[in-house]
DOLUM-711475 format. One line per 5 residues: number of its first residue (from 1); their letters; for each residue x, y, z of N, C-alpha, C. Coordinates in Angstrom, 1 decimal, padded with zeros to 4 digits. Example, Ala and Ser with C-alpha at 12.3 -4.5 7.8 and 13.67 -1.06 7.14 Angstrom:
1) AS) 013.2,-005.7,007.8,012.3,-004.5,007.8,013.2,-003.3,007.8 ~ 012.8,-002.2,007.1,013.7,-001.1,007.1,012.9,000.0,007.9
***
This chain:
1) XXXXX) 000.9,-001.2,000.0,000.0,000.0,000.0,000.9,001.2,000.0 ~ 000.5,002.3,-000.9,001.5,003.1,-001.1,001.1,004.5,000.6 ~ 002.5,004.4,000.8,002.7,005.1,002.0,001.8,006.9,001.9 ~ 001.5,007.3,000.9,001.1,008.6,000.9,000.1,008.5,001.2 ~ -000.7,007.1,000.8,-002.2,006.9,000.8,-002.5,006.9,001.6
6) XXXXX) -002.1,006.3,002.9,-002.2,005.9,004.2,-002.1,006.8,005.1 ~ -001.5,008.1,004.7,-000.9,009.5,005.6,-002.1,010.1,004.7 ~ -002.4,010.1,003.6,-003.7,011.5,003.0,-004.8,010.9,004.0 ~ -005.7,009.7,004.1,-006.4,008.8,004.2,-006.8,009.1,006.2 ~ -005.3,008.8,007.0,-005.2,008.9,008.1,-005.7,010.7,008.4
11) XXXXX) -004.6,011.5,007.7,-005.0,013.0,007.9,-006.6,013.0,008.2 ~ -007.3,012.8,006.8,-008.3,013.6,006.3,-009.6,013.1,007.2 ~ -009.1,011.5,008.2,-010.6,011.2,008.7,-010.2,011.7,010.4 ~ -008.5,012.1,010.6,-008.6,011.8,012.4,-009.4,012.4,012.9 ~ -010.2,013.3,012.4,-011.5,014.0,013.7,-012.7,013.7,013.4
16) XXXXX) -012.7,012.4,012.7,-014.2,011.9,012.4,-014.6,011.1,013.8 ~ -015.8,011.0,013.8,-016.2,010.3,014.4,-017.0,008.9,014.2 ~ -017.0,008.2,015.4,-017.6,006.5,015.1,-018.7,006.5,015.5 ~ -020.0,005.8,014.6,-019.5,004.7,013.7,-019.6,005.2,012.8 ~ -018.8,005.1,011.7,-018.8,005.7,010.2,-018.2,004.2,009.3
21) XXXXX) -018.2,004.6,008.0,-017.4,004.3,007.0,-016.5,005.5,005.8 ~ -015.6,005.0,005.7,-014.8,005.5,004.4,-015.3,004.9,002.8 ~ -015.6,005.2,002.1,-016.4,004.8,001.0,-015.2,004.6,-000.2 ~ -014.8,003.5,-000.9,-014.0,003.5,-001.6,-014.9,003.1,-002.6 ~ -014.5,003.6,-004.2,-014.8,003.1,-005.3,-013.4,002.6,-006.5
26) XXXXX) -014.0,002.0,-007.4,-012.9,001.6,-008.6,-013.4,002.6,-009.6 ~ -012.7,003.1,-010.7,-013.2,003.7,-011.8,-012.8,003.3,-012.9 ~ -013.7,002.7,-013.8,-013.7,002.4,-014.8,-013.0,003.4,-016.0 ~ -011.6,002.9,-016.9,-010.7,003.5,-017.9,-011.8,003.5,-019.0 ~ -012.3,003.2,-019.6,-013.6,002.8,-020.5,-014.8,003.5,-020.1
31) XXXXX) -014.8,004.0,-018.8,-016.1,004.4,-018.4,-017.7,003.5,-018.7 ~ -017.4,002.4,-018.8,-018.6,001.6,-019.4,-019.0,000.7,-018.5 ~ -018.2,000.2,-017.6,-018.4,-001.4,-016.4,-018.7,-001.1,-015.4 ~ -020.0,-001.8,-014.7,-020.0,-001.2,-013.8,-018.6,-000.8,-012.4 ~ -018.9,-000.6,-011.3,-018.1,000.4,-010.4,-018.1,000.1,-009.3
36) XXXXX) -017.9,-001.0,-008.5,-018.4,-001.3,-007.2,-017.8,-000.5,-006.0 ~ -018.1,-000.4,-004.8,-017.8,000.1,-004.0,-017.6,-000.7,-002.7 ~ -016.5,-000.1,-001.5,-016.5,-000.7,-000.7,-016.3,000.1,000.4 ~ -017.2,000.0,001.4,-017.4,001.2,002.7,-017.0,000.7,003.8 ~ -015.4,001.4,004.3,-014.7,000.3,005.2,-014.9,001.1,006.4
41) XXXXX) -015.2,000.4,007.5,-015.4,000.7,009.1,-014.5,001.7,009.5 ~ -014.7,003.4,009.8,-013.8,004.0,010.0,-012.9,003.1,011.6 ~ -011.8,003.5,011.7,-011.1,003.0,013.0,-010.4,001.5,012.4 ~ -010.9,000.8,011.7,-010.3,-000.8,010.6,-009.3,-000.8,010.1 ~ -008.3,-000.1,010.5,-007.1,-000.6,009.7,-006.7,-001.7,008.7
46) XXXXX) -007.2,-003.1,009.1,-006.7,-004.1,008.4,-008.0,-004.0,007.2 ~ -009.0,-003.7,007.0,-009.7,-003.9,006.3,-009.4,-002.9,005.1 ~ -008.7,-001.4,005.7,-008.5,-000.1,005.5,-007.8,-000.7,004.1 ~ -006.3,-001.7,005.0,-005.2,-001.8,004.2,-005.5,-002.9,003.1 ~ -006.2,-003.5,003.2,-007.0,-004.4,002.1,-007.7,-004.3,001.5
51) XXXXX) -008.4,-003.0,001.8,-009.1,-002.8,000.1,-008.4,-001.7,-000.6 ~ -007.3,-001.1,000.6,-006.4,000.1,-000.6,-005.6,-001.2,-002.0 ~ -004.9,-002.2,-000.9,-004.1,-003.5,-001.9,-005.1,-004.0,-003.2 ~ -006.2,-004.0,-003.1,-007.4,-004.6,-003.9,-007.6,-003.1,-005.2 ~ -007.4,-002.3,-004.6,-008.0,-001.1,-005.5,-006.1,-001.0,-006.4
56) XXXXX) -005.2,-001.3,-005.8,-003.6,-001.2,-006.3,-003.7,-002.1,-007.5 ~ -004.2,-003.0,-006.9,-004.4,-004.4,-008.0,-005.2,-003.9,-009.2 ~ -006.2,-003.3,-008.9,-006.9,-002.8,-010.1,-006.6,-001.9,-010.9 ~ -005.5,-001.1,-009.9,-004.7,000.1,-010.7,-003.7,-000.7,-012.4 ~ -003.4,-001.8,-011.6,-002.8,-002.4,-012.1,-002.9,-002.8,-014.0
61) XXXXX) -004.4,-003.2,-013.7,-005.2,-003.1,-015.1,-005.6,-002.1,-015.2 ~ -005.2,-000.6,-015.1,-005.3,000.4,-015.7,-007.0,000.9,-015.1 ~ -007.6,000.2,-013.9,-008.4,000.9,-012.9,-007.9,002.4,-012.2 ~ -008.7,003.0,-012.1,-008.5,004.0,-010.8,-009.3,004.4,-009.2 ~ -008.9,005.0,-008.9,-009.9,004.4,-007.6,-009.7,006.1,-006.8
66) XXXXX) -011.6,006.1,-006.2,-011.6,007.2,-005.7,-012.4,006.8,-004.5 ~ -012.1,008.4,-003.3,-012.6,008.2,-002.1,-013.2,008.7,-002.1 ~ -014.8,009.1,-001.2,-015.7,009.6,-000.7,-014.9,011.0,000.5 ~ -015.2,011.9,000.5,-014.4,012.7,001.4,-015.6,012.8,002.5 ~ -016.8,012.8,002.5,-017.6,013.0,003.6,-017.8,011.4,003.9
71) XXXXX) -017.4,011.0,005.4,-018.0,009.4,005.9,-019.3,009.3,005.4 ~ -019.5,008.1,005.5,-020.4,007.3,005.3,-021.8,007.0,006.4 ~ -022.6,006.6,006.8,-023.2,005.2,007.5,-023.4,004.2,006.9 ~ -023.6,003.5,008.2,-023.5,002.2,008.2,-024.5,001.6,006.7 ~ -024.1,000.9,006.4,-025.5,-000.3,005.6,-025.3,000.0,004.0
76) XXXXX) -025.1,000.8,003.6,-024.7,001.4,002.0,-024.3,-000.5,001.3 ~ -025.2,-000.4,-000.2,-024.4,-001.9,-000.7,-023.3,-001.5,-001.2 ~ -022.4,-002.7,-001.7,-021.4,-002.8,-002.7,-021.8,-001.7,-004.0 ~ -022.8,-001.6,-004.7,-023.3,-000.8,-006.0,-023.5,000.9,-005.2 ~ -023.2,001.0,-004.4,-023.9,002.5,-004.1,-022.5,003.1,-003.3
81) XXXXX) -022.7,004.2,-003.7,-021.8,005.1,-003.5,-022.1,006.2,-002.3 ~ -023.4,006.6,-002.1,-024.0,007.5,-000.8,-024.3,008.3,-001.8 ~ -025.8,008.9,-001.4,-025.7,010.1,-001.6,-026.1,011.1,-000.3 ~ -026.6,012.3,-000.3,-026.5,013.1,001.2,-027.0,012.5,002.2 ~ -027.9,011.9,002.3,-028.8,011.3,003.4,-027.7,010.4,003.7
86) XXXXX) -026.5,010.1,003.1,-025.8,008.8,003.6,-024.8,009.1,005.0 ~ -024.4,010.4,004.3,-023.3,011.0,004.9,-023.4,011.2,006.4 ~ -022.2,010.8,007.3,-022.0,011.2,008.4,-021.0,012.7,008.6 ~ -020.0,012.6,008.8,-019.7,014.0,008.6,-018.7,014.4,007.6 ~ -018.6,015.5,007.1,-017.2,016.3,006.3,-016.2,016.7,007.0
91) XXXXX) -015.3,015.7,006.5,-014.3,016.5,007.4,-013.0,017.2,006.6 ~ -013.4,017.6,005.3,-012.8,019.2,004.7,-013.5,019.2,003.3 ~ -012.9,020.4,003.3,-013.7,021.5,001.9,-012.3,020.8,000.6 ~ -013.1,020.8,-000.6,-012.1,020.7,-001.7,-012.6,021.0,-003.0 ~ -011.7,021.2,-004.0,-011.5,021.6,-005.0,-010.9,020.9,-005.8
96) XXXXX) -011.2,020.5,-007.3,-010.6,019.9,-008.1,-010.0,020.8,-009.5 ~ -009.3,020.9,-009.7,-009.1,022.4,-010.6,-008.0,021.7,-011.9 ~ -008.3,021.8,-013.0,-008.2,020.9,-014.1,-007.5,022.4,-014.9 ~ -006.4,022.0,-016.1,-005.9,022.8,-016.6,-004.3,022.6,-017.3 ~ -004.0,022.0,-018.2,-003.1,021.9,-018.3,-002.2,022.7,-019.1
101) XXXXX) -000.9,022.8,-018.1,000.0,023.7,-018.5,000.2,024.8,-017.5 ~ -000.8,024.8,-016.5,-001.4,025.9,-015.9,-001.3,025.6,-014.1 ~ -000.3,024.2,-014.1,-000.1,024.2,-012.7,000.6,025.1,-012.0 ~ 001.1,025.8,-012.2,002.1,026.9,-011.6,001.2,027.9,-010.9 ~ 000.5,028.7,-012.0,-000.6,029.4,-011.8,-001.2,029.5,-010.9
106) XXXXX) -002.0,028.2,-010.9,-003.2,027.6,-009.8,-002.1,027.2,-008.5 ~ -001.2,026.8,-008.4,000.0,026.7,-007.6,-000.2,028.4,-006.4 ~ 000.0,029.4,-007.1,000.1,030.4,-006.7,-001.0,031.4,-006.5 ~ -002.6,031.2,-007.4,-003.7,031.5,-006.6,-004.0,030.9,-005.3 ~ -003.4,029.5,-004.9,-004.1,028.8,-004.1,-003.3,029.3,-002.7
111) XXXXX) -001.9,030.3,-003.6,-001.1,030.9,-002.4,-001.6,031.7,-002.0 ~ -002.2,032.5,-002.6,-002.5,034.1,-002.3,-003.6,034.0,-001.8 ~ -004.6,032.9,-001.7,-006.1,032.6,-000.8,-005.7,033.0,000.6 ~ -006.6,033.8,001.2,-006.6,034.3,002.5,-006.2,032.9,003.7 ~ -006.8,031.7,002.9,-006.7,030.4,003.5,-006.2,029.7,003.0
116) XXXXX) -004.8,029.6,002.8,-004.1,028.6,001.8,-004.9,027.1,002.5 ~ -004.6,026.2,001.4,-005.5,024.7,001.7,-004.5,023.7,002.4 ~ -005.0,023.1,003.6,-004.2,022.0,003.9,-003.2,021.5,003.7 ~ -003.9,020.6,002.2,-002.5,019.4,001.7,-003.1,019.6,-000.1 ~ -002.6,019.5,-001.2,-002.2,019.8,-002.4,-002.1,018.5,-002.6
121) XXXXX) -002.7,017.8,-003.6,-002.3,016.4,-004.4,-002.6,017.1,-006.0 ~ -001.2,016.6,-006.3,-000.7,017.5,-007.9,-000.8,015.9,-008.6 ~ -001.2,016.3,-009.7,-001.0,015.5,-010.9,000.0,015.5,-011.9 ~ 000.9,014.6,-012.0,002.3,014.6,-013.1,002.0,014.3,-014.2 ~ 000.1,014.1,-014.4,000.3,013.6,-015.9,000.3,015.0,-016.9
126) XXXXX) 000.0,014.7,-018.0,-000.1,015.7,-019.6,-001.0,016.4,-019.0 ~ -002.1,016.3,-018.7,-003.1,017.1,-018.5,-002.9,017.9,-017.4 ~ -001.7,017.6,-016.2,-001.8,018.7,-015.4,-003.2,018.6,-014.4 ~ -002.8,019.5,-013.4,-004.2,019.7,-012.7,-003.6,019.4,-011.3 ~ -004.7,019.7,-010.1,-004.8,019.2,-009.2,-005.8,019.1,-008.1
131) XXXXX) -005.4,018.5,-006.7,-007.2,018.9,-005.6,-006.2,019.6,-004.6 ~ -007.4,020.3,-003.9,-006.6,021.3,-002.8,-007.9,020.4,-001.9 ~ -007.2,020.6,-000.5,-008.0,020.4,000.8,-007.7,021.4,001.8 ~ -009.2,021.8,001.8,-008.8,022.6,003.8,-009.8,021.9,004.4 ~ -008.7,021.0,005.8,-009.3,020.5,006.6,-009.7,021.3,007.8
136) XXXXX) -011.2,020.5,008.0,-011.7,021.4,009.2,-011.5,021.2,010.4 ~ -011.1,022.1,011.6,-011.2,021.9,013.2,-011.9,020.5,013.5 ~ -013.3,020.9,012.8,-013.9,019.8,013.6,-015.1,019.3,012.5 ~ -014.9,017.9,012.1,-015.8,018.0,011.0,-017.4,018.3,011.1 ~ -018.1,018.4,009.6,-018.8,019.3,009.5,-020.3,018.1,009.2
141) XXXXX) -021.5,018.2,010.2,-022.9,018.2,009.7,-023.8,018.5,008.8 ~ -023.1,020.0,008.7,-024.2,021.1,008.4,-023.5,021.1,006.4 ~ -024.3,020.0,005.5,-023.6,020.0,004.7,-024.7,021.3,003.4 ~ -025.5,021.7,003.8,-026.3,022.6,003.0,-025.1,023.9,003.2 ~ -024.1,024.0,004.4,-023.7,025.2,004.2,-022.4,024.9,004.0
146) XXXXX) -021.8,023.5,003.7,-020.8,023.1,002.7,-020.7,023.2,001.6 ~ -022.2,022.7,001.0,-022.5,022.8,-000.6,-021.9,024.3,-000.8 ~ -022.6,025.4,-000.5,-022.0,026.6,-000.7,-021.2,026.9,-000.5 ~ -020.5,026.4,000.6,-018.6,026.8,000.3,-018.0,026.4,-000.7 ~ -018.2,025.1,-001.3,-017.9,024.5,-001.8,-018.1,024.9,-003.4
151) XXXXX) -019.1,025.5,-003.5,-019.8,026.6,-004.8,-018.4,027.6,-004.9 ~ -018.6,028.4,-003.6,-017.5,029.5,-004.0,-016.1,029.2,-004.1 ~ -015.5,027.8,-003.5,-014.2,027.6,-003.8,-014.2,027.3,-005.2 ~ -015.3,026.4,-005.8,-014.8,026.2,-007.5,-015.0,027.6,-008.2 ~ -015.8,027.7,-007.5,-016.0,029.3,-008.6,-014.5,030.4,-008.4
156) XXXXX) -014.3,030.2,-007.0,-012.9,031.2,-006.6,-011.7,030.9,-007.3 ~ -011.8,029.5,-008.0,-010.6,028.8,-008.2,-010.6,028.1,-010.0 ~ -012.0,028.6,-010.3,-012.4,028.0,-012.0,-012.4,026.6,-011.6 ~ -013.0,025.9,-010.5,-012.4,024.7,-010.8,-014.0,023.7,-011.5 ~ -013.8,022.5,-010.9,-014.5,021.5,-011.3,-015.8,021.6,-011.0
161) XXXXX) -017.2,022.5,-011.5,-018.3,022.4,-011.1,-018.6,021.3,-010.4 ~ -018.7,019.8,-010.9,-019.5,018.9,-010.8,-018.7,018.0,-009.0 ~ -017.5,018.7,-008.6,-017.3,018.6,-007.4,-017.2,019.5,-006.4 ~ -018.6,020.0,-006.4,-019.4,020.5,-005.5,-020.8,020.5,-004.6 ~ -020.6,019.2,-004.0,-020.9,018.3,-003.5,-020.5,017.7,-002.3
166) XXXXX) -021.3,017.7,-001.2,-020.5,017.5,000.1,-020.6,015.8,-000.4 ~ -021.2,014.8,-001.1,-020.8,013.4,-001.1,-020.4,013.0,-002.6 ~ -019.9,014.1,-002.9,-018.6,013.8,-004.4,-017.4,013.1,-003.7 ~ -017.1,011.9,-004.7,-016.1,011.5,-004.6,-014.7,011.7,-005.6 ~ -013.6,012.0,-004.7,-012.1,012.6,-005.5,-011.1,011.1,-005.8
171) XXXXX) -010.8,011.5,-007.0,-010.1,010.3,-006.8,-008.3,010.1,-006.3 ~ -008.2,009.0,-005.7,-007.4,008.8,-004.7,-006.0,008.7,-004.8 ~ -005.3,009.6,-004.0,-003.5,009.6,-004.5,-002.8,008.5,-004.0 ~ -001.9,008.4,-004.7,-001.2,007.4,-004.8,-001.6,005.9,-005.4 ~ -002.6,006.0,-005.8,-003.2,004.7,-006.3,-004.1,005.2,-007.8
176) XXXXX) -004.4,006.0,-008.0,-005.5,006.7,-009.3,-004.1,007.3,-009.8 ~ -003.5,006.7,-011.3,-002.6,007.1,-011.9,-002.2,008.6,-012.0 ~ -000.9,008.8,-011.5,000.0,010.5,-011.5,-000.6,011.0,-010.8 ~ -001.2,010.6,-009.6,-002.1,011.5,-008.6,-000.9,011.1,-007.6 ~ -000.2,012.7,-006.8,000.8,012.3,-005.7,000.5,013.5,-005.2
181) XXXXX) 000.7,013.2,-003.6,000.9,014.5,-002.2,002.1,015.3,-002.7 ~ 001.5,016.4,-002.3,002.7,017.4,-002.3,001.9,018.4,-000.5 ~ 003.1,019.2,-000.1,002.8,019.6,001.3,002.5,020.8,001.3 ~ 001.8,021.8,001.8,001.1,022.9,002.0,001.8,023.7,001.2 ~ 001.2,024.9,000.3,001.6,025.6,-000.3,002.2,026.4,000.5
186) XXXXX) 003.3,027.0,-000.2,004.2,028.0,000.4,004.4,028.6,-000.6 ~ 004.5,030.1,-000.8,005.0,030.7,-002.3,006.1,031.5,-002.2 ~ 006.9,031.0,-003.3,008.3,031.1,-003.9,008.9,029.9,-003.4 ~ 008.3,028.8,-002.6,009.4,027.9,-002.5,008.8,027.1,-003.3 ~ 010.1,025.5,-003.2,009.9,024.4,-003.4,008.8,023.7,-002.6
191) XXXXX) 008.6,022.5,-003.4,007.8,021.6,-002.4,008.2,020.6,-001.5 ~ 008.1,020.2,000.0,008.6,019.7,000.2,008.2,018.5,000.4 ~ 008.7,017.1,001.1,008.0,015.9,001.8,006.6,016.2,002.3 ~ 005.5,015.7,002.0,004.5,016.1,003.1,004.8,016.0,004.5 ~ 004.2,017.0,005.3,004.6,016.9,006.9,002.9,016.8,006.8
196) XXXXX) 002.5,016.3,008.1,001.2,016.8,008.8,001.1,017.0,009.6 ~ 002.1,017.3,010.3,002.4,018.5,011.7,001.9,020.0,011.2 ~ 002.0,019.9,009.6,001.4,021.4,009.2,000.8,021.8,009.0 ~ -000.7,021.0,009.1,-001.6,021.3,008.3,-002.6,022.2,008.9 ~ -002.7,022.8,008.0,-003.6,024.2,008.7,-005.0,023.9,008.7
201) XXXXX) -005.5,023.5,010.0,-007.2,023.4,010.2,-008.0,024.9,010.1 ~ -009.3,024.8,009.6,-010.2,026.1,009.7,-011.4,025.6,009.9 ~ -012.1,026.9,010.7,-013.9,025.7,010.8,-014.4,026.5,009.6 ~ -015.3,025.6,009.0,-016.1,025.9,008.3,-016.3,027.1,008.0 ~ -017.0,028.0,009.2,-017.6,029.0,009.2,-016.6,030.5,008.5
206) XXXXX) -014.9,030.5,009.2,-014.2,030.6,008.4,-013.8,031.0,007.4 ~ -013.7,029.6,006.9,-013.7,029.2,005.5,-014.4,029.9,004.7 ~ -015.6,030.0,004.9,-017.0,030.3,004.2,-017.1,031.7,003.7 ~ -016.3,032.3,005.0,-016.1,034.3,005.1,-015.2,034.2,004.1 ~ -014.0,033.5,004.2,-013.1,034.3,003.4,-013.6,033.7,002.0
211) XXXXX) -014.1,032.7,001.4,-014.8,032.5,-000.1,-015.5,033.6,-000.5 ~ -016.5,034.2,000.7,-017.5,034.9,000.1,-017.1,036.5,000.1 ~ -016.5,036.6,000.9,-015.8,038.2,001.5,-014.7,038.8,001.8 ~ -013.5,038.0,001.8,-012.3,038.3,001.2,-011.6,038.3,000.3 ~ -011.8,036.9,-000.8,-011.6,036.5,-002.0,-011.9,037.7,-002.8
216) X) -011.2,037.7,-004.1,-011.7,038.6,-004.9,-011.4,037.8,-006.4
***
């Protein structure tokens, strides 16, 4: 199991709460077969590390595999992904921002945000691109007033309409081809090792001000 996956995965749920699930899917290269899913017991490690191995395998045959960022509950089948009624909590805001040639750019809006984002997973392939996360203090319920943040970060950022969505699923680093961690933006530097000693938490509420009222 690739070590990044295990540190993005660990970050993004430690202030969830139990009982939950983590919702994993495969994605279809073809886009044509079906897509099953598998919603692992948050706190499960062994089960964690065996379906990340099962989704690697699939990478393998040129599968990709994405995560649910808001938990789960309990009972969801193998064919179902969640939708809002499923969701237990959010535990950060994100962005998917597509554009190639243009990572530098979006590199350095994402600097100049009143709230630089968490953790950065950059894409090495042709197309370029990447997701930004700001994790929150304390994850989030109240997902009608996520949707809207979530509105104003793609719109603040050009990014991916259609991930805007508190139960959109991103697809997953280190395992979904040229998808890798990179560590909090800093501008003019390099990037360095991811740390998560660094990661800059915000609540929601926050967040939300500076989308709607500091941003320009």
């Amino acid at each position: 199991m690739p070590e990044e996956t295990a540190l993005f995965l660990d970050s993004l749920f430690a202030q969830c709460r139990l009982p939950a699930s983590i919702s994993f899917s495969a994605l279809d290269p073809r886009g044509s077969r079906p897509t099953p899913s598998r919603h692992v017991p948050l706190g499960n490690p062994a089960i964690q590390a065996d379906t990340l191995l099962r989704l690697q395998a699939a990478n393998r045959l040129g599968w990709g595999a994405c995560v649910g960022i808001a938990t789960r509950r309990a009972g969801l089948g193998r064919w179902s992904r969640g939708s809002r009624r499923d969701l237990a909590e959010l535990p950060a805001l994100f962005v998917d921002i597509d554009g190639p040639g243009n990572t530098q750019r979006q590199l350095s809006q994402l600097a100049d945000f009143a709230l630089p984002p968490s953790c950065i997973v950059l894409s090495s392939g042709p197309q370029g691109g990447l997701h930004a996360y700001w994790n929150l203090t304390t994850p989030t319920r109240h997902f009608e007033h996520a949707d809207r943040a979530l509105r104003g970060l793609a719109a603040r950022f050009n990014a991916d309409p259609v991930l805007t969505i508190t139960h959109s699923m991103c697809k997953l680093c280190g395992i979904s081809p040229r998808w890798t961690i990179k560590s909090k933006v800093t501008k003019g530097q390099d990037f360095l090792s991811l740390r998560w000693e660094r990661l800059l938490l915000c609540s929601l509420l926050t967040l939300a001000y500076a989308v709607l009222f500091v941003a320009s």
